[in-house]
N, C-alpha and C positions, 0 to 999 in steps of 0.2 A: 326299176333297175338301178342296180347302184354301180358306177365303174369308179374305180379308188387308183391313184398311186400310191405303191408302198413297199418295201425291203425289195428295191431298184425293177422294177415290175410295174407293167399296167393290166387290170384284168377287165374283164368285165366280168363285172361279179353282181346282177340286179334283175328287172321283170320280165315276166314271159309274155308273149303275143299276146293280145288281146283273143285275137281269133284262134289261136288254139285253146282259152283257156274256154270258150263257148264252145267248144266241142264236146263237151262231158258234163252237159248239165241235167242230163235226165232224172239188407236187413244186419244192419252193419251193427253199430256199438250200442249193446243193449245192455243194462246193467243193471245186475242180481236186485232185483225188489223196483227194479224199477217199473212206472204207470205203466198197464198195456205189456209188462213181459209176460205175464202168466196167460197161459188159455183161460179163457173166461169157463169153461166146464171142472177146470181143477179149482178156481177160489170161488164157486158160488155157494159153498156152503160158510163162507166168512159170512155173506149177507144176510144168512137165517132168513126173517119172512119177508126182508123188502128186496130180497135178488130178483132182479128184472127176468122173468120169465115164470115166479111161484106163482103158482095160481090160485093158494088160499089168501094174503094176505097183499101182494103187492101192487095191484090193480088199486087201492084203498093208501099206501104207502107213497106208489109213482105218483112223479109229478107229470101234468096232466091228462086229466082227465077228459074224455074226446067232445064232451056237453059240459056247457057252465049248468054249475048247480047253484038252482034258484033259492037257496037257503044260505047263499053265501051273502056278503056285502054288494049291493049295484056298482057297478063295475064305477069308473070316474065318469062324470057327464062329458068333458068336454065341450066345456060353455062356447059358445062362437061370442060372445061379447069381450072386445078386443082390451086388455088390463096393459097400457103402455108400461114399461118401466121407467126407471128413473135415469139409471146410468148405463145404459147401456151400450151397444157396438152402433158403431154410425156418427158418435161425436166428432167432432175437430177439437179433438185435446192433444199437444204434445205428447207423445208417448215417453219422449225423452225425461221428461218432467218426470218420471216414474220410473226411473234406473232402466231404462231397457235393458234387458240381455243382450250383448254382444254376438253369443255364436262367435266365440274367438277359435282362435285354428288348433292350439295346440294341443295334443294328444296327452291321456290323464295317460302314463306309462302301466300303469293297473288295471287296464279299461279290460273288462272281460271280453271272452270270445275270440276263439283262433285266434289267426295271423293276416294280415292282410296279402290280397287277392294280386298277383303278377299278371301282368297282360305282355304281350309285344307289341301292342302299338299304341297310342294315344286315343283319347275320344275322340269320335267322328265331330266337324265341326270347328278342330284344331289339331287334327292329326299331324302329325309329322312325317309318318311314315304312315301308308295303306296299307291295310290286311294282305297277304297275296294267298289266293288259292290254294287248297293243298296240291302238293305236287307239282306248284306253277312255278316254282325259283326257278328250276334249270333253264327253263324256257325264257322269263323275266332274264336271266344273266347274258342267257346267250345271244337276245337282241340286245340289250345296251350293251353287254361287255363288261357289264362292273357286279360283282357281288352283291351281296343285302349287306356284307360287310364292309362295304366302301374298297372292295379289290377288284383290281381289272383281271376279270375270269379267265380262266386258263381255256376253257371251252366255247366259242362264241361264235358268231359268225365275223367279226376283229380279227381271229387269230388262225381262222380256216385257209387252208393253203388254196382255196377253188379247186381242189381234187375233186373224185370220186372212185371212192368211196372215202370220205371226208379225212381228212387227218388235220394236224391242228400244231402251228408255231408258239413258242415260247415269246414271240411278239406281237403286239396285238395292235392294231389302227382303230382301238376305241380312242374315241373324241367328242368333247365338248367344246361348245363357246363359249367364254366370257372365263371365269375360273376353273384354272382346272385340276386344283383339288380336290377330290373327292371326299365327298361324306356320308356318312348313313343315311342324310337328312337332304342332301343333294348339296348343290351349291349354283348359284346364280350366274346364268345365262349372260346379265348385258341386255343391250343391245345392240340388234344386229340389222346391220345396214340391206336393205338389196336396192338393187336396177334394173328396170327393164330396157333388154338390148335393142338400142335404136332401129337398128337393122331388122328386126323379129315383125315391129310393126305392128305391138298387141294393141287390139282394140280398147276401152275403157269396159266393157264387159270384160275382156278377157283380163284385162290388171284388177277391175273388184274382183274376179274369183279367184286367181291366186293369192291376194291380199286376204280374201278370207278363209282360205285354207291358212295361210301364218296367223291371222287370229286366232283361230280355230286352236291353234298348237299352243299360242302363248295363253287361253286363256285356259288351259291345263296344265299349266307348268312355267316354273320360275323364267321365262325369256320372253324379251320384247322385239318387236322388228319395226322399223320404219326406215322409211323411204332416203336416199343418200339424197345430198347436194350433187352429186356429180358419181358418171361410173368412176373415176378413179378414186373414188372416197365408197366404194360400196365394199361390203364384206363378200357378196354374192349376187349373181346374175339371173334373170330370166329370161332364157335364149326359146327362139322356135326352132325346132332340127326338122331336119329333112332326110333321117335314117333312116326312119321307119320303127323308132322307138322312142322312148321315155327314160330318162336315169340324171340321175345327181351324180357327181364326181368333183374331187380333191386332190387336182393334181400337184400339191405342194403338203400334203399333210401330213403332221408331225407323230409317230409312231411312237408307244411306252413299251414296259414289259409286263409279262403276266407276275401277280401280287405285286403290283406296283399299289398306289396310294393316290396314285398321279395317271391324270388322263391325257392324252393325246391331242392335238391342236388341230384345228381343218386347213390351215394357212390360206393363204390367198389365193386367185384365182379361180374360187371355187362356185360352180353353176347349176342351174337343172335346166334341162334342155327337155321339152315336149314337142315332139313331131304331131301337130294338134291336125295334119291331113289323114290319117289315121282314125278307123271308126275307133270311139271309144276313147283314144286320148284327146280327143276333139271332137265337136267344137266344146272347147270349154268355155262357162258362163252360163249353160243352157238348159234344158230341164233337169231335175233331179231324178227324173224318167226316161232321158235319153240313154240308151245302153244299158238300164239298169242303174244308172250312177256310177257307172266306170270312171266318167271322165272325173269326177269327184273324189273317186278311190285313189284316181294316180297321182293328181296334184299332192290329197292328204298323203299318200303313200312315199311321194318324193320327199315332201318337205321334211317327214320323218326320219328319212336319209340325212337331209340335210344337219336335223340337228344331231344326228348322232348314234341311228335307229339302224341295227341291219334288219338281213329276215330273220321269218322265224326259223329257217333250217340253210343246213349248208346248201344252199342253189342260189342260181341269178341267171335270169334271162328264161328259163325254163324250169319245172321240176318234174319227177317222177317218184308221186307219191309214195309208191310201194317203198320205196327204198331208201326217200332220201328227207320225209317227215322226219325235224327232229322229234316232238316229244305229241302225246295226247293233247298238250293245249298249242299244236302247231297247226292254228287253223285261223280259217279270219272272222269264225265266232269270236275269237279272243282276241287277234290281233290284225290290224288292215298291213302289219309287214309280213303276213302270212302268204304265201302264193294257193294253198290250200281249201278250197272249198268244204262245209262241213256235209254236203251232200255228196263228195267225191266217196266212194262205199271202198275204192280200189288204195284208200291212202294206206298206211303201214299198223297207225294205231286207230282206226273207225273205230273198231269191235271195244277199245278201252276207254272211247271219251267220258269225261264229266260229265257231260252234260250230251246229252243223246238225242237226233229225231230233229236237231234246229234244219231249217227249211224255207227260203224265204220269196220262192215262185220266181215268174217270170212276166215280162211286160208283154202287153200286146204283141210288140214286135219280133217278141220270142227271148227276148235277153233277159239273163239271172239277172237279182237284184243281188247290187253287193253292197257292203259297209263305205258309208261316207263321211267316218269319225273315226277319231282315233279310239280303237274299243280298251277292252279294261285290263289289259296286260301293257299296251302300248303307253298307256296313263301312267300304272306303274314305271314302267321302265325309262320312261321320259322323268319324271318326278325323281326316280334313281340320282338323273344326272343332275335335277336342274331346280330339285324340288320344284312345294308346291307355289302357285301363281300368289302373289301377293295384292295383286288387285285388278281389276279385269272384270266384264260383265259376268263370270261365276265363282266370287270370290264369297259373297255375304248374302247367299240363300233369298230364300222370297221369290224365286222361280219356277216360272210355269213351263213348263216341257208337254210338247203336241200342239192342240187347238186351245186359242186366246194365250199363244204363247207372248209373255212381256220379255223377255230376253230383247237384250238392244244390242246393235252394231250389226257390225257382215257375216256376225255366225249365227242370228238369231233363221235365215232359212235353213240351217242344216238340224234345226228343233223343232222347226213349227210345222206341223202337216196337214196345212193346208196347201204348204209349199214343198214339202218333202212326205208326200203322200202314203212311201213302202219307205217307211226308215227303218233302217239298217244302221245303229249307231250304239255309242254307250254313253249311257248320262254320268257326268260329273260334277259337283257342285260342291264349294267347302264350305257353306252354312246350312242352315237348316229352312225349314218354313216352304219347304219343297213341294209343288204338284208335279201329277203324271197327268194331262188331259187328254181323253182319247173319248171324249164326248161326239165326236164327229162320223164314228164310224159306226156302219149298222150291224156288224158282222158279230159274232161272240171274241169278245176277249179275254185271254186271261193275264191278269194282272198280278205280279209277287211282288211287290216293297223294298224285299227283306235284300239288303247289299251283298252283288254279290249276283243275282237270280236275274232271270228272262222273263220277258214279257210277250205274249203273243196277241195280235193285234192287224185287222185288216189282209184276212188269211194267212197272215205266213204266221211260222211257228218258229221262235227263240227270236225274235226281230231287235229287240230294244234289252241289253243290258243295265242294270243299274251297277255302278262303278262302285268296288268292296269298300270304300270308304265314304259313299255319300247319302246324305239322308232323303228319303224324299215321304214326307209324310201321308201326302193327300192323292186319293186315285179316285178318280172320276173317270166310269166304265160310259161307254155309248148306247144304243138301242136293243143291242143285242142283249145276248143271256149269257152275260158274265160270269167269270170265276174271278172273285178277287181273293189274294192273299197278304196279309199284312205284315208288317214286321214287328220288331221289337218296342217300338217308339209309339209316341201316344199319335195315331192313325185317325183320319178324315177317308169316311169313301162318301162318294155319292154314287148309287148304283146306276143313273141314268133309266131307259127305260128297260123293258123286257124283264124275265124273271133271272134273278143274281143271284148268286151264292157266295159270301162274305166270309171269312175268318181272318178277324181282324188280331190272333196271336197273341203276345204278350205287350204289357203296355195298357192303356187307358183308353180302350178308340168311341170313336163314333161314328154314326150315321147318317146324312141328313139327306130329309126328304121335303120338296118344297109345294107341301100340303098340311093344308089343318089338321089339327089330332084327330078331330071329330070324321076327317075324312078318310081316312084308315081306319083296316082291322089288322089287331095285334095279337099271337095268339104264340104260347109257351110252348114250345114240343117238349115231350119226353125226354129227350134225351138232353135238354136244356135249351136248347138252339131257339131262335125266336123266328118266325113268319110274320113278316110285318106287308100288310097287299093296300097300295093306293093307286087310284087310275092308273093303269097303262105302266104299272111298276109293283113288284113284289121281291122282296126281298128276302133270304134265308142268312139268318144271322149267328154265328157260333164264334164266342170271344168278344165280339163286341158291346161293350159296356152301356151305354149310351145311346140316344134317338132323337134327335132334332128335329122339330117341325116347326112350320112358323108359328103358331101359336105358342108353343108349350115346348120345352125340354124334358124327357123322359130319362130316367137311369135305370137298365134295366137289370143291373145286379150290385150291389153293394162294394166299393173301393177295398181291399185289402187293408188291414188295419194300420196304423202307423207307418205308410211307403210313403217316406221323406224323400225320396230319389224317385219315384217314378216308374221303376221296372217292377212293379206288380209283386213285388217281396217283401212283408212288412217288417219293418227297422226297428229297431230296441234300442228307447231311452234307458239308461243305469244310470243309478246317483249312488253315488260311492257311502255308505255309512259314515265312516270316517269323518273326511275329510267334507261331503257334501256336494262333492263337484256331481254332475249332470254331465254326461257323456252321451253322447248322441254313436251310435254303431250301426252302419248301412249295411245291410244284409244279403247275401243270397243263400236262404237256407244256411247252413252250420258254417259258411266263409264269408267273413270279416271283408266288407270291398274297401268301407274307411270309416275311422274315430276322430271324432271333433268334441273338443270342449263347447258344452252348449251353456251352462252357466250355473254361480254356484247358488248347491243347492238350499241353501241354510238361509238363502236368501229368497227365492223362487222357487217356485213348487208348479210343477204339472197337474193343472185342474181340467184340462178336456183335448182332443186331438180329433184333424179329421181336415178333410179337404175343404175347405170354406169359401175358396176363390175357383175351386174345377177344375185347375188346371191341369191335374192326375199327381201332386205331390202334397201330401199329408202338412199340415199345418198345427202350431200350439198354440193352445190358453196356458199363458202362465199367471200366476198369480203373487204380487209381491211383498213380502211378508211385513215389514215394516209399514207401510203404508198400506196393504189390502189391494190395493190395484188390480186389477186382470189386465192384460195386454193381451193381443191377437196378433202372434208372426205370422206371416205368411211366409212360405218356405220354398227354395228349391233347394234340396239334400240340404247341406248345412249352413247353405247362404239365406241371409233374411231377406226378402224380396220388398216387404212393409211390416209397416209395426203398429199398432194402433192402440189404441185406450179402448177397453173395452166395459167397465162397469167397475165400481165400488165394490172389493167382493168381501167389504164388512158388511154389508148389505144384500147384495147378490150373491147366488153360491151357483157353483156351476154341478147340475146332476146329471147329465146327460146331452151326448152328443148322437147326430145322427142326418140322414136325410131325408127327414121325413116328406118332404112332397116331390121327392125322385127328379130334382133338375140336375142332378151331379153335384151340388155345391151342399156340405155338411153346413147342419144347422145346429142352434141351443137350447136345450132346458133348460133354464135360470129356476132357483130358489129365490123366493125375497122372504129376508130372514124377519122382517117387523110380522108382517101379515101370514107367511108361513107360501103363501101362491106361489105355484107354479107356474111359466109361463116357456110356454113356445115360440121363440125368435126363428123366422127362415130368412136362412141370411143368401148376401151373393157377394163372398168376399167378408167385406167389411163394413156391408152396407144392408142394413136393415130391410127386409120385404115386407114384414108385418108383423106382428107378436099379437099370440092370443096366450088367456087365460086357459091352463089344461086340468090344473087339480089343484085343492084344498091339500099342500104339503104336510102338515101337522095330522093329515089322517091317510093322504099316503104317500108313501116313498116311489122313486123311481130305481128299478134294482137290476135292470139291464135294457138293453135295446140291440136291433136286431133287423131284419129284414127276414121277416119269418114266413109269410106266403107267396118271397120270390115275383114280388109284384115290380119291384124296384123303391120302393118308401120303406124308412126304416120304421121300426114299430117299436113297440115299447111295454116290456116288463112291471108291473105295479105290485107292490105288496101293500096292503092293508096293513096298518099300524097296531089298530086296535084287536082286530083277531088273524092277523096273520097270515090272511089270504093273498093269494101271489096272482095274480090278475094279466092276461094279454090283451092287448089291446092290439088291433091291425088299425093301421093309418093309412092317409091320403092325404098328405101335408096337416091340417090340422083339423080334417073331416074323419070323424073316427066309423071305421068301417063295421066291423065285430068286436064283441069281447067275450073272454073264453074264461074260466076258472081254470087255473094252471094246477094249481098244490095250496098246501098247506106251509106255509112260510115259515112255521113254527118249527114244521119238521126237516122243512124241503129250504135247504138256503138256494142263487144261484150260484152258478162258482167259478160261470166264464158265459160267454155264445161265441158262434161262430159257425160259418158252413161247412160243418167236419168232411162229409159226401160229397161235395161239391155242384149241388142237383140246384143251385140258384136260392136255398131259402133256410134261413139263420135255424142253425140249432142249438141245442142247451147243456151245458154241463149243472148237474144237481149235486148237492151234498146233503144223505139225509145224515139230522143230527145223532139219530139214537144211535148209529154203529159207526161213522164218519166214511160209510161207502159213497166215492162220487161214481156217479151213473150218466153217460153220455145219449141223451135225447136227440134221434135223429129225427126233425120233423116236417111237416108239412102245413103252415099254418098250426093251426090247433089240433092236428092229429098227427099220434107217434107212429111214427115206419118203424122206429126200432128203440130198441132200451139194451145197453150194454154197460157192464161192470167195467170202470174203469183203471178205479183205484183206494186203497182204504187211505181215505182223509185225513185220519188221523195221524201215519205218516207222509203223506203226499199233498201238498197245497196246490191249488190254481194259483200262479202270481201272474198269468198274461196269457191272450189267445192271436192266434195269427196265423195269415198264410205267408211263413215265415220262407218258402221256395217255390212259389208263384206257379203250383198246378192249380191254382183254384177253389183247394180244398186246404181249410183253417187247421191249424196243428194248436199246439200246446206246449206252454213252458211250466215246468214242476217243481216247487223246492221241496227237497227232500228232509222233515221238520229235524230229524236228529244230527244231520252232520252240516246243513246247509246247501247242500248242493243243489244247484238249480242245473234241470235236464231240460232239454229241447226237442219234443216229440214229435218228428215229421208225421203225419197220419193221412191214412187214404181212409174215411168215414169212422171205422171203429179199428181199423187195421192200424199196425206200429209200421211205417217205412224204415224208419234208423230213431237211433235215441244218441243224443251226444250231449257233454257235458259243456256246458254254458259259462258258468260263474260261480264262485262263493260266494253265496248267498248269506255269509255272517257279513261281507266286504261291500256287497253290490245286490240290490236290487231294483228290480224295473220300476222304473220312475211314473211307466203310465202301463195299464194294461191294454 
C-alpha cells in the first residue's frame, strides 16, 4: 500500500488485504547472371557431358567417386613417427620483436559492406539502458512515472487522481532520491539513511530482513542505504503499525509536472509502517514458505514504494481486476508492484498476456507462492530512476543463482534454494560468467537462458525470470528429464541426471558430462541432433557444438568459418588493393555490425584462421613480410587478446588449418620448405600438444579441409602432384581413419568447402577445367547425396565460404570476373536465400577465405 500527500490531499492510494487476495487462487536481390539465379534444368545443357546428372559421361568427370580406385596413387601414410619442427607455436619469443599488428580502431572509410547495424541499447554486460518487452513501455512508465525518454509520463500511477474509473492530472508525485534530474540513463540515488522506530521493538531478525529487502533493491539499481546515527538524521523510518495494514507514505513530498525533465522529491518524514500482527505481513524474518512468501513480497513491495515505484495499475488498497488492470504486463509475473496474480483468469487482459499458463502452486498450508524479488519490469523502471548499480554483490558476474549458490550478503537467501525452495524471483546481474543451478531438484525442469524468458522448476510453471539484460551462460538441470534452452552466448549445460533435451541455439555451447568418453555411447540422429547416454543420464543434443568429458573434449560440428565475435556468423577479412590496409567486417549475414582497421596489408598477410584457444571466437596467422615471421593473435572481435611468435614462415609455410582431433581448439598444417614435410601441430591456444609428420609436401599438396563425415575432426583434401589425384583423407587428430579417391585434380580443381545443407558434414564446391562449371558436392563422407550446377567459372569465382547468417548452413562469396563484383550467396544446400552485393572486388578482396 502506498498512502502519499500531494496537490493538498491525503489518499490512500497502496495494498490489498492479504486475506482477500487468497481468496482467488484456484529471395530478395538476385542479379541477372548471377551463381544460383538460374534453374539448374535451363543451364544444364552449358555443361555438355560433365552436367551432374548425364549419365553417359559425368559419373567418370564428377568429383568423387564412392570407392577409391586402387590404380590411383596410395593415398598419404600418415606416419605416427613424431617430425618436431624447428620454430614453431609454443616459443617465448616476443611477438613485439616482429611488428605486431595492432588491430587499431579506426575505420578504412572504403571498407565494403552495408552500413553499420543500430541497436537501442548497449551490450549486455555494460548496458546502460535494458531492453524492455515489446509492448512493456506503458507499463514500465506508468510505475516509475518517467518516460524511456527521461519525461515524467503523463499517464502513471504519479498522476492518477485515485478515481474510478481512473482519470489522470497534469501533475504528477513521481519521485526520486538523491538527484533529481532525470536521464535516459537514470541518475544516482545517494544514500539513504533509515531507522528503526524505538517504539516498534523490531527484533534483529526482523531489522536483517528489512535490511535485506534494501539490499535487495540497491543491489539492482543505482542507491545505497545504510543505517543513520540518530532518527533525527534518518531520511526514513521503520514503524510496526497496528491498522491492519502495510504502506509507505510521504507526507512532505515534493510534486513536478507531466514533460518535466525534473522529478519529484520524497521530503522528510517519510516511513513504511508494517502491521507484522497480520498473517502474511508477519512475522517477518521467517520462512521463505510462510504464506507463500508474502511476508517477503511486502517488505520488497514497500521498499519499492519507497524508492519511487507505484502500482502497476490505477488501485491501492484493493483491485478489481476486470476493470482496473492497467496493461497485459500488469501482473506480478512482471512486476511485485502488481496487485494482480497471473492465475487470476477474471483480470481484463488474461486472454492477451506475453507470456501465458505461468503458475506457481501452493504451500502445504494452502497459500499461493508469490514473487520475493523485484521481477523484470520493476528492474527496469527502478534503473529508469536510479540507473544501474555500480557496485554491489551483482555488479561483476561469476554468479551462481539456486543451489551452491556463492552470492554474498543478506540477499544471497532470496537466490539460493536451498533457502528459497519455490522461488518466485527475477535474475539480475550486470556481468557475465553467469549460472542458473537447479541441480537440487528431482522434478523435470525447463530451463530458457535466453534474457528475457521463464524458467520452470520444482512444479510450478514461469517461476524464475531471467532480467532482458542479464547474461547467464551456464544451466545445470537436476534429476529430472529436463528441457533446456539456450541463448544467444556461448552456453554450459550440464544435464544432470534423467533423460534431457538440450538446444543450446546460437553461440558456441557445450556439454559436460562427468564420465570418461569410453563410458558413453554417442550416436548422430538424422536430423542432426546428437544422443549422447552415460549411467543414469542421456542426453539429446541439437545446437550444441561441443562435449566435455573428463577424459577427452569432443567438438561435434565444425566452428563457422572466420566468427571473430562469437555469434555463429562468419566475418570478412578485405585488404583493400590499393592502399593495402586489412579491414576486419563483423557480420550478421549482408549487415555490417562493425569495421576495424586490422593492419597494413603490404606488410602482413593472412596465412591461416580458426579458433585455436576454443573460446568460440575465430583467431589469425599473420605472417610478416619483411622478416617472414608468423604470429598467432588470439582474438575477441577485434581486440587481441594475445599475440605470440609462432614460426619462421621462410621456413614454415602455413597449408592448412583445422580441428583435427575434435577438442574445439583449431590446429596447424605447417610446410617445412628445406625438406618439403608436412606436419600436423594440434595446438591449445598457443600451446603445442604434439606435432606429427603427415605427408612428403613435394608429392603432395593439401587443397582443402573440412569435417566431412560430421564426426567432429576436421579432415583433409590431398591432391597428388605428380598425377593429379585429389585424395580424402577422414581423420581422428592425427590417426587417419579412411581414404577415398576424390577426382581427378587435373580436371577437378577445389574451389571452396563448406556445410552447404547443414546436416553436420563438410561439402565440396568443384571446378571442372575443360568448361569452368563449378558444381556444388553435397556429401556424406565419401559418398555424394547430391551434384548441382552451380555456376560457369569462367565468369564466377570462389573468393570465400561461410556461414556468413548463422543458420548452420555455409553460403558463398563470388566475384563476378568481368566487372569485379563480389556477390554474397546466403544458401540453404543447393537453394539461393538472397544474393547481395558485397564489394568491388577491383578495390577489395577477402584477405582470407
Amino acid at each position: 500500500m502506498r498512502i502519499r500527500a500531494g496537490r493538498s490531499r491525503v489518499e490512500i492510494v497502496n495494498d490489498c488485504c492479504f486475506e482477500c487476495l487468497r481468496e482467488s487462487r484456484a529471395a530478395s536481390q538476385e542479379r541477372a547472371g548471377s551463381p544460383y539465379a538460374r534453374d539448374f534444368e535451363m543451364i544444364r545443357a552449358d555443361l555438355g557431358a560433365a552436367a551432374a546428372g548425364d549419365s553417359e559421361d559425368v559419373m567418370q568427370a564428377r568429383p568423387f567417386s564412392d570407392s577409391f580406385d586402387p590404380s590411383e596413387p596410395s593415398p598419404i601414410p600418415w606416419r605416427t613417427q613424431s617430425r618436431p619442427p624447428a620454430a614453431l607455436l609454443g616459443q617465448q619469443e616476443d611477438a613485439a620483436s616482429h611488428g605486431m599488428i595492432p588491430m587499431r580502431s579506426p575505420v578504412d572509410p572504403s571498407a565494403p559492406v552495408g552500413s553499420a547495424a543500430s541497436t537501442s541499447f548497449a551490450a549486455v554486460g555494460g548496458a546502460s539502458v535494458a531492453p524492455i518487452p515489446s509492448g512493456a513501455e506503458a507499463e514500465i512508465a506508468f510505475i516509475s512515472g518517467v518516460t524511456s525518454g527521461a519525461k515524467i509520463a503523463a499517464t502513471s500511477f504519479w498522476t492518477w487522481n485515485g478515481n474510478k474509473p481512473a482519470t489522470y492530472s497534469s501533475t504528477s508525485d513521481a519521485n526520486k532520491w538523491g538527484s533529481t534530474t532525470l536521464s535516459t540513463s537514470g541518475t544516482s540515488g545517494g544514500t539513504v539513511y533509515y531507522w528503526f522506530d524505538a517504539t516498534s521493538n523490531w527484533t534483529t531478525t526482523e531489522k536483517a530482513a528489512l535490511v535485506s529487502g534494501l539490499d535487495l533493491w540497491s543491489a539492482e539499481c543505482n542507491i545505497t542505504f545504510a543505517q543513520a546515527a540518530s532518527a533525527g538524521a534518518a531520511s526514513f523510518t521503520f514503524k510496526r503499525g497496528s491498522d491492519g495494514s502495510a504502506y509507505e507514505t510521504n507526507p512532505s513530498l515534493t510534486s513536478t509536472t507531466v514533460g518535466s525533465g525534473t522529478a519529484g522529491s520524497p521530503g522528510s518524514g517519510v516511513y513504511i509502517s508494517i502491521d507484522t500482527s497480520v498473517a502474511g505481513f508477519g512475522p517477518i524474518g521467517s520462512s521463505f514458505d510462510t504464506y507463500g512468501g508474502y511476508t517477503y513480497q511486502t517488505l520488497v513491495h514497500e521498499i519499492g514504494h519507497l524508492i519511487g515505484l507505484g502500482h502497476g495499475g490505477a488501485y491501492n488498497g484493493n483491485v478489481t481486476s476486470s476493470t482496473q488492470q492497467y496493461s497485459a504486463y500488469d501482473t506480478r509475473l512482471w512486476s511485485i508492484m502488481s496487485y494482480i496474480d497471473p492465475t487470476d483468469t477474471s483480470a481484463k487482459y488474461y486472454n492477451s498476456y506475453p507470456v501465458s499458463g505461468a503458475n506457481w502452486g501452493w504451500n502445504s498450508s494452502g497459500y499461493y507462492y508469490e514473487p520475493t524479488t523485484p521481477m523484470a519490469l520493476d528492474i527496469i523502471a527502478a534503473q529508469r530512476l536510479y540507473g544501474r548499480p555500480t557496485s554491489g554483490p551483482l555488479v561483476s558476474g561469476g554468479q551462481v543463482f539456486g543451489f551452491n549458490c556463492n552470492i554474498t550478503g543478506s540477499i544471497k537467501p532470496y537466490f539460493d534454494f536451498t533457502t528459497n525452495a519455490h522461488p518466485v524471483i527475477t535474475l539480475w546481474d550486470g556481468g557475465t560468467g553467469n549460472t542458473l543451478d537447479l541441480s537440487g531438484y528431482t522434478s523435470a525442469s525447463t530451463i530458457n537462458l535466453t534474457p528475457g524468458t521463464f524458467t520452470s522448476c520444482n512444479g510450478m510453471v514461469d517461476n524464475i525470470c531471467i532480467a532482458t539484460d542479464t547474461v547467464i551462460e551456464t544451466a545445470i538441470g537436476g534429476s529430472g528429464n529436463d528441457t533446456i534452452t539456450g541463448s544467444s552466448y556461448n552456453n554450459v549445460f550440464r544435464g544432470g541426471g534423467g533423460t534431457d533435451t538440450i538446444n543450446g541455439g546460437a553461440g558456441w555451447d557445450k556439454t559436460i558430462f562427468n564420465v570418461a568418453s569410453g563410458s558413453a555411447s554417442l550416436t548422430h540422429n538424422a536430423n542432426g541432433s546428437w544422443t549422447i547416454a552415460a549411467s543414469g543420464q542421456t542426453e539429446t543434443l541439437t545446437n550444441v557444438e561441443v562435449v566435455q568429458f573428463t577424459d577427452k573434449t569432443m567438438a561435434l560440428r565444425e566452428r563457422p568459418k572466420n566468427d571473430f565475435d562469437g555469434n555463429n556468423c562468419s566475418d570478412i577479412l578485405w585488404r583493400n588493393t590499393s592502399s593495402g590496409h586489412v579491414i576486419q567486417n563483423l557480420m550478421s549475414g549482408s549487415q555490417l555490425l562493425s569495421s576495424a582497421y586490422a593492419a597494413d596489408g603490404d606488410l602482413w598477410s593472412v596465412v591461416g584462421t580458426g579458433d585455436f584457444n576454443g573460446d568460440g571466437s575465430c583467431d589469425i596467422l599473420w605472417q610478416h613480410a619483411p622478416t617472414g615471421a608468423v604470429i598467432e593473435n588470439l582474438m575477441n572481435g577485434s581486440q587481441i587478446l594475445s599475440s605470440t611468435y609462432a614460426a619462421d614462415g621462410n621456413v614454415w609455410l602455413v597449408v592448412g588449418t583445422g580441428d583435427f582431433n575434435g577438442d574445439g581448439n583449431y590446429d596447424v598444417l605447417w610446410r617445412y620448405s628445406p625438406t618439403g614435410a608436412i606436419v600436423e601441430n594440434l595446438m591449445n591456444g598457443s600451446q603445442l600438444l604434439s606435432s606429427t609428420y603427415a605427408a612428403d609436401g613435394d608429392t603432395w599438396a593439401v587443397v582443402g579441409t573440412g569435417d566431412f563425415n560430421g564426426d567432429g575432426n576436421s579432415d583433409i583434401l590431398w591432391r597428388h602432384r605428380q598425377t593429379g589425384a585429389v585424395v580424402e583423407n577422414l581423420m581422428n587428430g592425427s590417426q587417419l581413419i579412411s581414404s577415398a579417391y576424390a577426382a581427378d585434380g587435373n580436371v577437378w580443381s577445389v574451389a571452396g568447402t563448406g556445410d552447404f545443407n547443414g546436416d553436420g558434414s563438410c561439402d565440396i564446391l568443384w571446378r571442372y577445367a575443360p568448361t569452368g562449371a563449378v558444381i556444388e558436392n553435397l556429401m556424406s563422407g565419401a559418398k555424394i547425396l547430391s551434384s548441382t550446377y552451380a555456376a560457369d567459372g569462367n565468369a564466377w569465382s570462389v573468393v570465400g565460404t561461410g556461414d556468413y547468417n548463422g543458420d548452420s548452413k555455409c553460403d558463398i562469396m563470388w566475384r563476378y570476373v568481368s566487372s569485379g563484383a563480389i556477390i554474397q550467396n546466403l544458401m540453404n544446400g543447393t537453394q539461393l536465400l538472397s544474393s547481395t552485393y558485397a564489394a568491388d572486388g577491383t578495390q577489395w578482396s577477402p584477405a582470407s577465405a
